[in-house]
C-alpha positions in Angstrom: -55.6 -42.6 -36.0 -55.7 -41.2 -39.9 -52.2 -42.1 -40.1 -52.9 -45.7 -38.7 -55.5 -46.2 -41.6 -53.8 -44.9 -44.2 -50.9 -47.3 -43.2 -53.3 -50.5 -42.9 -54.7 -49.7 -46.4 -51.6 -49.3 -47.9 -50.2 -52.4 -46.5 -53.6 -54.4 -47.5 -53.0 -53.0 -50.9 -49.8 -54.4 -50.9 -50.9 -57.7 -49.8 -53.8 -58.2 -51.9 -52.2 -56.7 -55.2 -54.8 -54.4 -55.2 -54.9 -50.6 -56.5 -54.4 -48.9 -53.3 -57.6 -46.9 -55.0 -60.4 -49.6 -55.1 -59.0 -50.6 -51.3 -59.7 -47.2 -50.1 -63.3 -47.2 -51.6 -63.5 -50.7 -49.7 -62.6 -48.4 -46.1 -64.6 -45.4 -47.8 -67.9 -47.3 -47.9 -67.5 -49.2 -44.5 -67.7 -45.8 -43.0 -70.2 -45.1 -44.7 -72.3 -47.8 -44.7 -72.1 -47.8 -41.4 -72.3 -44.3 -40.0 -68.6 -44.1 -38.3 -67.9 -40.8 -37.2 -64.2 -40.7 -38.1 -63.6 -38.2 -35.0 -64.0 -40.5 -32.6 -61.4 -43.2 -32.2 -63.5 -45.7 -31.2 -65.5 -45.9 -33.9 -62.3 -45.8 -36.4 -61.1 -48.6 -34.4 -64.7 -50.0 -35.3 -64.1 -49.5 -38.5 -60.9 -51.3 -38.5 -62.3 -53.8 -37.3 -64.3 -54.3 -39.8 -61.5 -53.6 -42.6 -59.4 -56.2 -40.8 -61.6 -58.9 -41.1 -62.8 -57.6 -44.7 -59.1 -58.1 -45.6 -58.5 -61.8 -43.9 -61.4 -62.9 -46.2 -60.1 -61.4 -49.2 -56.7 -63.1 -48.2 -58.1 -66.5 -47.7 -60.2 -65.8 -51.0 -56.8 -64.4 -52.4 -54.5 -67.5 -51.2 -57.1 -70.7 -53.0 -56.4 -68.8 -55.8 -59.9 -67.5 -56.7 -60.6 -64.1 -57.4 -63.2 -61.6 -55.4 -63.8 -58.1 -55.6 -63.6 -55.5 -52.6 -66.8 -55.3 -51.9 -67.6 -58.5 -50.8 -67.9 -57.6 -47.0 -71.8 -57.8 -47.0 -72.6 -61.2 -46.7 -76.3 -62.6 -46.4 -77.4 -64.5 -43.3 -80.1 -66.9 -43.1 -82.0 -68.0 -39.7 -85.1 -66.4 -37.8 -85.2 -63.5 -35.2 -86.4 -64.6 -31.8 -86.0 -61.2 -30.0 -85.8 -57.3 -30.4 -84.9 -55.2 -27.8 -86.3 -51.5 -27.7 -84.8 -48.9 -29.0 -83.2 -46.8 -26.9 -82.3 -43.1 -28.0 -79.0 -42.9 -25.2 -79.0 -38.2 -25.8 -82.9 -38.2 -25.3 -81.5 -39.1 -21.3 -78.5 -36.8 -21.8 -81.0 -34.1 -22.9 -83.5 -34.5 -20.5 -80.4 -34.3 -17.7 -79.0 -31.1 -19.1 -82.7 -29.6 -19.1 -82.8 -30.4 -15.2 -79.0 -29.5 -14.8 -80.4 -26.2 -16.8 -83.8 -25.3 -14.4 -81.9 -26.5 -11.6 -78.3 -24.1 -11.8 -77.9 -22.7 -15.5 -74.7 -21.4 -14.5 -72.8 -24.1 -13.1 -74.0 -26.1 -16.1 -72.3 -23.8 -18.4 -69.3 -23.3 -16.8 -69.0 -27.0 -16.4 -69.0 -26.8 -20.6 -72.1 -28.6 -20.9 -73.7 -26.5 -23.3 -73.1 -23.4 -25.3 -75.3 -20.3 -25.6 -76.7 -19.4 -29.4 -78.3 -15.3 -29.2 -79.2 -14.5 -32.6 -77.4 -11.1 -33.8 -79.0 -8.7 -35.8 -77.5 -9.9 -39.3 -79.5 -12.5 -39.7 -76.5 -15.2 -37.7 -75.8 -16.5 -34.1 -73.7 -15.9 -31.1 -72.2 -18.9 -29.8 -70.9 -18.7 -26.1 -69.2 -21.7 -24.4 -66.5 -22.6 -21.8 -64.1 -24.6 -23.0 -61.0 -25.6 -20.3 -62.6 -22.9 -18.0 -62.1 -20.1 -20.6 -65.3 -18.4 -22.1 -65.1 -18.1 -26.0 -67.7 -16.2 -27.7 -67.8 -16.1 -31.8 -69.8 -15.7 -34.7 -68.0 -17.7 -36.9 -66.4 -21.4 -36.9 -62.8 -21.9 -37.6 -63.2 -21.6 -41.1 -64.4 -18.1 -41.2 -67.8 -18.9 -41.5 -70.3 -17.2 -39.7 -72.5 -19.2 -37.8 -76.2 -18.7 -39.9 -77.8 -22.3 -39.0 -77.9 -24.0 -35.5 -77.1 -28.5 -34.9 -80.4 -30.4 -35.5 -79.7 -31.0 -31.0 -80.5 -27.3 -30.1 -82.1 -27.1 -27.5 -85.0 -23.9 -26.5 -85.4 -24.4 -22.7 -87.8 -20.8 -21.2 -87.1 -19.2 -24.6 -83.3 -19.8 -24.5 -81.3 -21.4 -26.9 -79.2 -23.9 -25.9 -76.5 -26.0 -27.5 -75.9 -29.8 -26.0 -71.7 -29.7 -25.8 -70.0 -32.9 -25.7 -68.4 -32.6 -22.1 -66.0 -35.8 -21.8 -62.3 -34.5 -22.3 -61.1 -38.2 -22.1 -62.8 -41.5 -22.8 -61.8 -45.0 -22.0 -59.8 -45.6 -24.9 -58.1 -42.1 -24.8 -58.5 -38.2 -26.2 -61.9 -37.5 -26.9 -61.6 -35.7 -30.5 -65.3 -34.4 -30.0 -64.4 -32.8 -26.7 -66.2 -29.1 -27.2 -68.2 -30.1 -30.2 -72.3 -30.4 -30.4 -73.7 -33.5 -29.4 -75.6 -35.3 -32.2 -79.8 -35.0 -31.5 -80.2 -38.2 -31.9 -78.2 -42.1 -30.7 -80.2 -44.7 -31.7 -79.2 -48.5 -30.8 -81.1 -51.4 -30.6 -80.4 -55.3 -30.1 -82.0 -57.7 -31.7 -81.5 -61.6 -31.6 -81.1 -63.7 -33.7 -80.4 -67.5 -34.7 -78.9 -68.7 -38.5 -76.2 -69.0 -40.6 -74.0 -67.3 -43.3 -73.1 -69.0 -46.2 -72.4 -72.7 -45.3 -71.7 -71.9 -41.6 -73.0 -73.4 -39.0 -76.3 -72.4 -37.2 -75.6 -70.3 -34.5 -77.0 -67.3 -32.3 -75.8 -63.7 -33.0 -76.5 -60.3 -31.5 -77.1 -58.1 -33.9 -76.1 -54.4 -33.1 -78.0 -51.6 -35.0 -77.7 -48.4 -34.5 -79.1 -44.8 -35.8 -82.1 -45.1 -38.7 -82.0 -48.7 -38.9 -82.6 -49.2 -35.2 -85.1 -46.5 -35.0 -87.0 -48.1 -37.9 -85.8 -52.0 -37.4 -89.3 -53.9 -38.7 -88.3 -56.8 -39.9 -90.9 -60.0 -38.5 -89.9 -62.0 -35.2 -90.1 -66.3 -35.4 -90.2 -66.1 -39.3 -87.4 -67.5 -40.9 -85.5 -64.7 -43.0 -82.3 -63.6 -45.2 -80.7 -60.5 -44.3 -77.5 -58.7 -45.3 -74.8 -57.4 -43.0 -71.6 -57.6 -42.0 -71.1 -60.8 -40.2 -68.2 -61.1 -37.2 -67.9 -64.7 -37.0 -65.3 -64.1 -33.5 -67.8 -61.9 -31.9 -70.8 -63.3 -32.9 -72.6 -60.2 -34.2 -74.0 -58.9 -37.1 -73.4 -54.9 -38.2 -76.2 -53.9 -40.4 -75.9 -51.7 -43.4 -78.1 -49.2 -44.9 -79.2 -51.9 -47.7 -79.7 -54.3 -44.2 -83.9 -53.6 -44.1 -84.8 -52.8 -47.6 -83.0 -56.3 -48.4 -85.1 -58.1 -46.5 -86.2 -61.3 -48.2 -88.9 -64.0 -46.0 -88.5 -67.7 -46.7 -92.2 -68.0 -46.8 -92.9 -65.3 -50.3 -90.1 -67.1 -52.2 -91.0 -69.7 -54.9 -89.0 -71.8 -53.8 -88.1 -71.7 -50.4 -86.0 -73.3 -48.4 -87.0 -76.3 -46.3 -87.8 -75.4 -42.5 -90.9 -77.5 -42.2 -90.3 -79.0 -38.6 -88.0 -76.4 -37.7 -88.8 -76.0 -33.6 -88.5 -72.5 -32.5 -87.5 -73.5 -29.1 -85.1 -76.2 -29.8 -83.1 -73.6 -31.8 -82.8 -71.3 -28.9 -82.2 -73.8 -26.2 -79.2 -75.1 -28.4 -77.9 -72.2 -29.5 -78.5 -69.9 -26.8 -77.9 -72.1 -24.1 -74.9 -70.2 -22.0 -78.0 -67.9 -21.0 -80.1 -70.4 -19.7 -81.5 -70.6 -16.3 -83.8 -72.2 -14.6 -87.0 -69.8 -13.0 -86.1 -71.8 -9.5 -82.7 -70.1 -9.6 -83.2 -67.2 -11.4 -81.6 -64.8 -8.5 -78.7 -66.9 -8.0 -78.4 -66.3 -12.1 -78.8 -62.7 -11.7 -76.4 -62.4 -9.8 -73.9 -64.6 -11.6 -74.2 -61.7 -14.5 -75.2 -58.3 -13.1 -71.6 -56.8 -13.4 -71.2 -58.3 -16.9 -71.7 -56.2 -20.0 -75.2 -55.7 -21.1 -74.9 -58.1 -24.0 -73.7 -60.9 -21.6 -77.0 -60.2 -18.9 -79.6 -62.1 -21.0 -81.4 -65.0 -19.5 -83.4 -67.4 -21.5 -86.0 -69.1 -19.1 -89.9 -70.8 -19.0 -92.4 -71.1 -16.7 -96.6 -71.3 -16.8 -98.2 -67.9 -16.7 -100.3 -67.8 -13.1 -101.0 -64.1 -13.8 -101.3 -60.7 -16.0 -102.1 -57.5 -16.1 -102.6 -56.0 -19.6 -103.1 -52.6 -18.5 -99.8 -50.8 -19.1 -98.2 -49.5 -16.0 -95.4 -45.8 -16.0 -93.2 -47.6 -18.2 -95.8 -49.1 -21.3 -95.3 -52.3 -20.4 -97.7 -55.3 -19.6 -97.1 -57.4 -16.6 -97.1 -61.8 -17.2 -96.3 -63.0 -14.0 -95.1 -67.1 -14.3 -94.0 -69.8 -12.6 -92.5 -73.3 -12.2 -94.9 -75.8 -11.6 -92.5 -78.3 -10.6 -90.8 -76.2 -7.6 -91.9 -77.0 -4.3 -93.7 -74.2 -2.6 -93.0 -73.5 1.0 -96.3 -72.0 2.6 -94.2 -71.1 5.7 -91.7 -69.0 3.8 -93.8 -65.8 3.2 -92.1 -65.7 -0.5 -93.0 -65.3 -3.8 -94.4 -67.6 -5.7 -94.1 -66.1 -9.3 -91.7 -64.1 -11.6 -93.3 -60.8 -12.7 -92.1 -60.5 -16.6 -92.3 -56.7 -18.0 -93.5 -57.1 -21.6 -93.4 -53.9 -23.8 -96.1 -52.9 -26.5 -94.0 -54.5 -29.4 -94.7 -58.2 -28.2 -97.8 -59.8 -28.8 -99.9 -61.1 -25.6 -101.6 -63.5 -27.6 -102.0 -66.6 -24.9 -103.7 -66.8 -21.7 -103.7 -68.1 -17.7 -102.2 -71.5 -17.7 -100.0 -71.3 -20.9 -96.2 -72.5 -21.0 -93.9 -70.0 -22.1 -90.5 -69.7 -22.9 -89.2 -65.9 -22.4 -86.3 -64.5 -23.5 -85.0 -61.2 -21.7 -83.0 -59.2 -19.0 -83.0 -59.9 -15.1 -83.1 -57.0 -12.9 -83.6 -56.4 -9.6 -84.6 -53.1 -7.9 -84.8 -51.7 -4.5 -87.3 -50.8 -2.3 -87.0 -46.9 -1.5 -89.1 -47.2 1.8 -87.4 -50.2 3.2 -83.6 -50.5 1.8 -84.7 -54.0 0.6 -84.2 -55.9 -2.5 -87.2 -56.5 -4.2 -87.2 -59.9 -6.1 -86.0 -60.4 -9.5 -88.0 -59.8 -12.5 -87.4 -60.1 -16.1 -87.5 -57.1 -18.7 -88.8 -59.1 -21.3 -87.8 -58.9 -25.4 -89.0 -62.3 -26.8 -91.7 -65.0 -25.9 -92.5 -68.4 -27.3 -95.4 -70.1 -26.5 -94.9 -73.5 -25.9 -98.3 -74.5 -24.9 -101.4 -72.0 -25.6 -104.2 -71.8 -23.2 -106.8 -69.4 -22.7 -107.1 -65.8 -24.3 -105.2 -62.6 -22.8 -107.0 -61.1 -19.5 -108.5 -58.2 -20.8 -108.8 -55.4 -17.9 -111.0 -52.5 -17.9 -109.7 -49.6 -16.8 -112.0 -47.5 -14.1 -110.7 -44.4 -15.5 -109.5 -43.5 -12.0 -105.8 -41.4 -11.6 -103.9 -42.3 -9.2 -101.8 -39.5 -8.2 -99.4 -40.9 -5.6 -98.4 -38.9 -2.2 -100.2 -35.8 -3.0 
């Protein structure tokens, strides 16, 4: 893959009339800016995606005869956020299987090469023991000659052990895994968050935006507040890449002197419009589900409303508060035994600010789980990442809790 970049920067060099020098800052600080890991080809082939489409701006810039610097990727979007997924940190669940795998068979862990072994030696450095290809290799210094005198931020001390996570995968779906072997980083943050705008003089439109590491960690910027924010803007995809400038850029319509003009903006007519290929109707919100559960995660979104019959404000295993609603305009069959309401799981982020009888408009996930005792499918529900209230009744139920533990089985 090196070879493949050096070629496409040379050859966009060429095109541009560019010092190959300033065009290699250009692919420099998209790595950087956005925390590619060079050693795995998927993210280079990230990168290049980005470089490409760096470039075919630059060229269109390039061919009206105006001139533009390179490093005019960043670009600054303007539009509100309607959504924002969790945070999900995907090696805290690959650490938390390797501690089972660990309790559960420590050997056949490690000689499946999914972690190495660090003893500390009496100079003051570490012992590193690992199966790699079904061969044990034990060292005290890296390739370099180094000897090993500080551990990866992802050890692991499991019953006094040390334990390296090892990245396991010798192939992935795009080919060679080049971390095969290595240390897995500690952390993998990503986060999705939604949001509806434009860039420049584009048109309004929705965009995923994909963070990842610190910024989705720390990702703070205000929900249903209109908003400018910097990124890296793919127009074909629809998504937004922030940078590390993304969150301390942030600018809000509302502080400006001058701000623009959103007075009568309608939050709901924005998503409806611009979100519409995700919405269903509560009525046929199964069928919907079902239309979607094999598709890629950023395709399963459902945008939906209904009047809240129900909640729970007590968090249940998972954090979340339970809004149950409904359609008051779907006929109710009394003989049918079936529900009558959607339950919506809605983490501690989002504000319950509205009560029984309100109209809501929720933006989220469908899933649909299975009941352990009976083999059945339970009915769909809605992991829930963004609510508008269209009509605001009442106050949140607030629920005292007994202080009684419910244990389960045992």
């Amino acid at each position: 893959m090196e070879e493949k970049v050096n070629a496409e920067i040379s050859k966009a060099a060429e095109v541009l009339g560019l010092p190959i020098e300033e065009v290699r800052e250009k692919w420099d600080s998209l790595v950087r800016d956005n925390d590619l890991t060079l050693e795995d080809e998927n993210e280079v082939k990230l990168g290049l995606v980005l470089f490409r489409q760096w470039f075919g701006g630059m060229k269109r810039v390039s061919d009206s005869g105006e001139t533009r610097s390179a490093s005019s990727l960043v670009n600054t979007g303007f539009g509100t956020i309607v959504a924002v997924e969790e945070a999900r940190d995907f090696e805290q669940y690959n650490r938390d299987q390797l501690q089972a795998a660990f309790i559960r068979n420590k050997d056949e862990a490690f000689n499946a090469g999914k972690f190495a072994y660090a003893e500390e030696t009496s100079d003051g450095g570490y012992m590193i023991s690992q199966v790699i290809n079904g061969e044990l290799s034990e060292r005290t210094a890296n390739a370099k000659g180094e000897k090993y005198t500080e551990l990866p931020d992802s050890v692991m001390d499991i019953e006094g052990t040390l334990i390296i996570p090892i990245d396991d995968r010798e192939e992935l779906p795009w080919g060679k895994n080049k971390s095969f072997g290595h240390p897995l980083p500690l952390n993998n943050w990503r986060r999705a968050v939604h949001f509806i705008g434009q860039v420049g003089e584009g048109e309004i439109r929705y965009w995923r935006i994909s963070s990842k590491d610190s910024t989705a960690e720390d990702w703070n910027v205000d929900i249903q507040r209109f908003v400018y924010l910097d990124g890296i803007w793919n127009d074909e995809k629809g998504e937004m890449y922030p940078v590390k400038q993304t969150l301390g850029n942030v600018i809000y319509n509302d502080t400006l002197d001058n701000p623009k003009d959103v007075e009568g903006a309608n939050y709901s007519n924005l998503i409806t419009e611009n979100m519409r290929q995700f919405i269903a109707p509560l009525v046929n919100l199964e069928h919907y589900h079902n239309s979607v559960k094999d598709k890629p995660v950023k395709e399963r979104v459902v945008v939906t409303d209904g009047n809240v019959v129900n909640m729970n404000m007590n968090q249940n295993i998972t954090g979340n508060r339970t809004v149950l609603i409904s359609d008051v305009n779907a006929d109710y069959d009394y003989d049918s035994g079936g529900y009558s309401s959607t339950p919506c799981w809605v983490p501690e982020n989002i504000n319950i600010d509205f009560g029984i009888g309100s109209h809501v408009l929720v933006i989220g996930r469908p899933n649909q789980s299975t009941n352990k005792d009976t083999g059945e499918l339970r009915q769909v529900s809605i992991n829930v990442f963004g609510i508008i209230v269209l009509d605001r009744r009442g106050a949140p139920v607030e629920i005292t809790d007994s202080g009684e533990q419910y244990s389960g089985w045992f």
